[in-house]
C-alpha angles and dihedrals in degrees: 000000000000098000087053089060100044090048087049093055097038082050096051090043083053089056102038087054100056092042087055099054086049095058095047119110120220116233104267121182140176116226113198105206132177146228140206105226138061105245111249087243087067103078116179129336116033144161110238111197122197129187092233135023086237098060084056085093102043085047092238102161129184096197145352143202140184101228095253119058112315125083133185127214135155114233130174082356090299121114106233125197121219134199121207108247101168139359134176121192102314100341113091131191121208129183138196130165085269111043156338132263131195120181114194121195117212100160144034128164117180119187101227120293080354118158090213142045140181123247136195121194157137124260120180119194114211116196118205089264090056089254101151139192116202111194131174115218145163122208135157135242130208137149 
């Protein structure tokens, strides 16, 4: 009797453990990186946005657009291309197969008929398993 016991639990622990493994999620992240020039799709007026004020001289950006629907970020060390699918006054959203994107505007300041301004957000990169990377940023526009 007591070997059938002992080969039911042994038998449930088995079990428990393999189900286990199977619900474990790995450790996904997103990494945000930068580059230091502005992709050839991208002809004429653009946003460049940087991580810190200070990375605006050594060109270290953390994303790009063209003023119009495509956007350019390096994530996980790829280069990943988004398109705008929605936006509503200053916040943007941008998809690709891999992830969302929102980019959310809370600051512009212009010096007079300037072409170009400066800008400081929020943008938050959602992966397809709701793994999500918030990051604050400034950047500038011109075209």
């Amino acid at each position: 009797m007591n070997t059938l016991k002992l080969s039911i639990i042994t038998c449930f622990s088995i079990l428990y453990s393999l189900t286990s493994f199977a619900e474990v999620k790995p450790n996904v992240s997103i990494e945000i990186g930068t580059f230091d020039s502005i992709p050839s799709e991208i002809d004429g007026g653009c946003c460049v946005f940087y991580k810190y004020p200070n990375k605006m001289r050594n060109k270290s950006y953390i994303m790009v657009n063209d003023l119009a629907t495509t956007v350019y970020m390096v994530i996980n060390h790829r280069l990943e291309e988004f398109t705008l699918v929605s936006k509503r006054k200053d916040v943007f959203w941008y998809k690709n197969k891999r992830f969302t994107l929102k980019v959310t505007i809370n600051h512009t300041q212009s010096k007079g008929d300037s072409e170009f301004y400066n800008v400081k957000g929020i943008l938050i990169v959602e992966d397809r398993n709701k793994n999500q990377r918030k990051l604050s940023f400034c950047g500038n526009c011109s075209w």
